[in-house]
C-alpha positions as CSV (number, residue, x, y, z in Angstrom):
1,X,20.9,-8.3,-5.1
2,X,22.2,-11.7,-4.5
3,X,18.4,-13.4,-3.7
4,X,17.2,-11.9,-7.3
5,X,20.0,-13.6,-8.9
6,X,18.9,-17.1,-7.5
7,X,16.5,-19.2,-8.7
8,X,14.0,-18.7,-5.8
9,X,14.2,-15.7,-5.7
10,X,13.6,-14.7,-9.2
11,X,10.5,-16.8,-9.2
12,X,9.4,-15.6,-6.1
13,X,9.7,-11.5,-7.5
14,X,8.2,-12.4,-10.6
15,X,4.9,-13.7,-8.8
16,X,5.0,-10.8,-6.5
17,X,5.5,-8.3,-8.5
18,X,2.9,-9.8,-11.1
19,X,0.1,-9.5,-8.5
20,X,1.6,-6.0,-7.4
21,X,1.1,-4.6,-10.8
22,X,-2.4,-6.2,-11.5
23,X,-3.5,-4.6,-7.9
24,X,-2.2,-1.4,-8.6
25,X,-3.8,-1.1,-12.8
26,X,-2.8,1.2,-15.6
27,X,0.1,3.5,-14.3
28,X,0.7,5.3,-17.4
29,X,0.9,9.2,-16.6
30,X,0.6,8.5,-12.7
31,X,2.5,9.9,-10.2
32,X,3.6,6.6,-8.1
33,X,5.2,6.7,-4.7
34,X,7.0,3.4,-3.7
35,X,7.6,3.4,0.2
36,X,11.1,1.4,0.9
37,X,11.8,1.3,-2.4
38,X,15.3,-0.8,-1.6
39,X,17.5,-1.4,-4.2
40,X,14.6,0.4,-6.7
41,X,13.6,-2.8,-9.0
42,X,10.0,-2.2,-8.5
43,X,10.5,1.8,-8.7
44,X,12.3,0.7,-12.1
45,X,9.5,-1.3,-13.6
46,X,6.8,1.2,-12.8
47,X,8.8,3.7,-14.8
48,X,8.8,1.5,-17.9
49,X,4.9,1.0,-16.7
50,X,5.0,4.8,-18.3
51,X,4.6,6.2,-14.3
52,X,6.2,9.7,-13.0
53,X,8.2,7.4,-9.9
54,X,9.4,8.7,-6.6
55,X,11.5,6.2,-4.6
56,X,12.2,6.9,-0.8
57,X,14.0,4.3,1.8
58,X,14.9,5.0,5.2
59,X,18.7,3.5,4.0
60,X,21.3,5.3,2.2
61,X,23.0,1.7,1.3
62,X,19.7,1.1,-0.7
63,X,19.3,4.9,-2.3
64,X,22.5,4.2,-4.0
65,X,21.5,0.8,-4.8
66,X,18.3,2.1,-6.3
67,X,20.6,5.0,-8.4
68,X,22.3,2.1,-9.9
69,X,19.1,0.2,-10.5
70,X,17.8,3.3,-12.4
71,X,21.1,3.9,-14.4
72,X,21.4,0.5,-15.6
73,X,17.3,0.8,-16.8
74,X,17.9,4.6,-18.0
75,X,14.7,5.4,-15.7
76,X,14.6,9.0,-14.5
77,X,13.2,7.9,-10.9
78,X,13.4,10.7,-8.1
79,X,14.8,9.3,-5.2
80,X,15.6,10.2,-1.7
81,X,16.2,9.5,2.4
82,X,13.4,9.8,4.2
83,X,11.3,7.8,6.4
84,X,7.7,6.1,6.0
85,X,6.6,8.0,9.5
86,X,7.3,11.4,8.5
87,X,7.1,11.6,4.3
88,X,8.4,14.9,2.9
89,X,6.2,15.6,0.8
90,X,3.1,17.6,0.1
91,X,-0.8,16.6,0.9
92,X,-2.5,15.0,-2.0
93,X,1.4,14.6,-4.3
94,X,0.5,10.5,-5.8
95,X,-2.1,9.1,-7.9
96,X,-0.4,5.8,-6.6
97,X,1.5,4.6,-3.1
98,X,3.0,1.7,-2.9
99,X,4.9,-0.1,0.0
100,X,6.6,-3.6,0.0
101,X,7.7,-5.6,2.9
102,X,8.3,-2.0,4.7
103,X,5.8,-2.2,7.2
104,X,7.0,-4.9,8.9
105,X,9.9,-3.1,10.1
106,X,8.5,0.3,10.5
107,X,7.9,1.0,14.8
108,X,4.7,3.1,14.0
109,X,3.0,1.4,11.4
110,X,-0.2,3.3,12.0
111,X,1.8,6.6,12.1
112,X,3.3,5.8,7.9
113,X,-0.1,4.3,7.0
114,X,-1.6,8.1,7.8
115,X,1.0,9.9,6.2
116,X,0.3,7.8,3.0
117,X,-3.0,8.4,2.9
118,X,-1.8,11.9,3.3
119,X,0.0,11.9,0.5
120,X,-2.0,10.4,-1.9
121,X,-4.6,12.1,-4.1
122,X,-8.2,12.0,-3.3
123,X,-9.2,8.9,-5.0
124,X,-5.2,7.9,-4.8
125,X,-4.7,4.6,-4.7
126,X,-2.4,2.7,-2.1
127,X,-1.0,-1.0,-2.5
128,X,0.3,-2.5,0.2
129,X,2.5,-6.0,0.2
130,X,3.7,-7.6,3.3
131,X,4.7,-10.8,4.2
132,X,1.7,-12.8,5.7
133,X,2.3,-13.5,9.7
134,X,1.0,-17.7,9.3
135,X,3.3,-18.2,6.5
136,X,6.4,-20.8,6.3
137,X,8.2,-17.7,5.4
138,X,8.0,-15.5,8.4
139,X,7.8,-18.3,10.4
140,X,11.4,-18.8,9.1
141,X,12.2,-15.2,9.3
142,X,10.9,-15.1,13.4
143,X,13.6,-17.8,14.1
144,X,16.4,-16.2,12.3
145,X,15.9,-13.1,14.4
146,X,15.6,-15.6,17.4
147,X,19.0,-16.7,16.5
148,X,20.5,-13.2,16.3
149,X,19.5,-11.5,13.4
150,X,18.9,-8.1,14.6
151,X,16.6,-7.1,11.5
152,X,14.7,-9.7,11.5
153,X,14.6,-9.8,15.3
154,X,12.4,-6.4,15.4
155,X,10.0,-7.7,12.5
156,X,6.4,-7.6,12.9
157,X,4.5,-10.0,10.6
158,X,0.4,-9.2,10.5
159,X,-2.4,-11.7,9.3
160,X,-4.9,-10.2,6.5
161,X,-7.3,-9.1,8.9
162,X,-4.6,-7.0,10.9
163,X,-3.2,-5.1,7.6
164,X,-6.8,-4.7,6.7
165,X,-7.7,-2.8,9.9
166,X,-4.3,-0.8,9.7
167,X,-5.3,0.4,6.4
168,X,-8.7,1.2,7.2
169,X,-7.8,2.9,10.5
170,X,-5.3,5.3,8.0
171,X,-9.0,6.6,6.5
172,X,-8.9,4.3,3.4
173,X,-11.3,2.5,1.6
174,X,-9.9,-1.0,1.8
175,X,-10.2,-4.0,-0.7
176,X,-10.1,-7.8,0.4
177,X,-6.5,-9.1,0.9
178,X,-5.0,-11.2,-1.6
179,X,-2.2,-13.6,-1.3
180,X,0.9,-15.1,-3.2
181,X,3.3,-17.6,-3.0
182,X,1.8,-21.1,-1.4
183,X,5.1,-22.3,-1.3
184,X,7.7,-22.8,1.4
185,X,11.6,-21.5,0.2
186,X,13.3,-23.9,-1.4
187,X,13.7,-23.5,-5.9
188,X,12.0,-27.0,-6.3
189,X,8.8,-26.1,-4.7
190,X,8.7,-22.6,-6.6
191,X,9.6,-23.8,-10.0
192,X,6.7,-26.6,-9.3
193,X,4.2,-24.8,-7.6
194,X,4.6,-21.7,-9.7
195,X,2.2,-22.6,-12.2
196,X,-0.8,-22.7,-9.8
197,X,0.5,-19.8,-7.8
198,X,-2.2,-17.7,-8.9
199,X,-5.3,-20.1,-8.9
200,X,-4.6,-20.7,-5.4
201,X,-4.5,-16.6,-4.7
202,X,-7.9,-16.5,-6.6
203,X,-9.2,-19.0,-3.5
204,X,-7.5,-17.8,-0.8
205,X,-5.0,-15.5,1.2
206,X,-4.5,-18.1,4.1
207,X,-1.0,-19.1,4.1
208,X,0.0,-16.8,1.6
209,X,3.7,-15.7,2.0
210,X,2.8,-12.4,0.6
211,X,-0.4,-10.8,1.4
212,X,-1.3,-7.4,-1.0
213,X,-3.7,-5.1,-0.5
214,X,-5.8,-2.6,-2.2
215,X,-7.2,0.7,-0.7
216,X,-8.5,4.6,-2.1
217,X,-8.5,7.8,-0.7
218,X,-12.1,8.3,-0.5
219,X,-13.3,11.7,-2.5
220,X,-14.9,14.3,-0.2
């Protein structure tokens, strides 16, 4: 993709996906699920991670984006169609969900929250990354959709406390939110700010462009 290929945007990944994979913990011999996988990058990495990795998006474009993502790494990823409100799969299928910048564009958020809870094991884990609602980011992304932009236009950016509650409501046992990327999107405030990314994270999820979040599938 042409934003992983600039500079902002492979800083930007790298910090993400560095808190995404420190949320989610050892994946070796897991089964992961990754909810809008896109173009599969993330689906890819948890394969190398050692994980058994299903990847399902709700666009073909981005299924054969993602088989071409997993040729070029030689990951035998699963993928397929599908959409986060109605996954087709079987109660209890992951040790692992995970969902990035999908819920945002999803109509029944609630509705795909409860089918990943679903799916996941009891004592599953599901991580969750969205882009925060008070950030310079989506505040950016709200006014290209203003402009025209029909897919940012439907978008539906949530504060920490809102994704919090969306998780819980799903039946999961929810960690406190934790943010990434302080910056606003420009390369010279990434490559500068990089550094400290994390120590501001470790304070505070206010303002974070990307809030993750942890949650379990309680044991009965």
């Amino acid at each position: 993709m042409r934003w992983r290929r600039s500079g902002l945007g492979a800083i930007t990944d790298d910090i993400e996906h560095a808190l995404i994979f420190e949320t989610a913990g050892n994946l070796a011999d897991k089964r992961v699920l990754d909810v809008g996988c896109g173009d599969g990058t993330l689906a890819a990495a948890a394969w190398e991670c050692g994980a058994d990795v299903t990847g399902l998006d709700a666009s073909p474009a981005m299924i054969e984006a993602a088989v071409r993502t997993a040729r070029v790494h030689r990951a035998e990823i699963d993928l397929a169609v599908g959409q986060a409100e109605q996954l087709p799969f079987a109660d209890g299928s992951f040790d692992l969900v995970v969902s990035i910048t999908t819920l945002c564009f999803v109509a029944d958020a609630a509705g795909a929250l409860g089918e990943m809870a679903r799916v996941l094991k009891p004592g599953g884990v599901l991580v969750i990354a969205e882009l925060g609602k008070r950030s310079v980011w989506a505040a950016l992304r709200r006014m290209r959709g203003w402009l025209g932009n029909s897919m940012w236009r439907k978008a539906r950016f949530r504060t920490a406390k809102q994704l919090s509650r969306l998780v819980k409501d799903a039946g999961l046992a929810a960690e406190p939110v934790r943010g990434a990327v302080y910056y606003p999107p420009g390369e010279w405030f990434a490559r500068a700010m990089a550094p400290i990314d994390g120590n501001i994270g470790g304070m505070s999820s206010m303002d974070a462009a990307i809030l993750v979040i942890r949650a379990h599938r309680p044991i009965d």
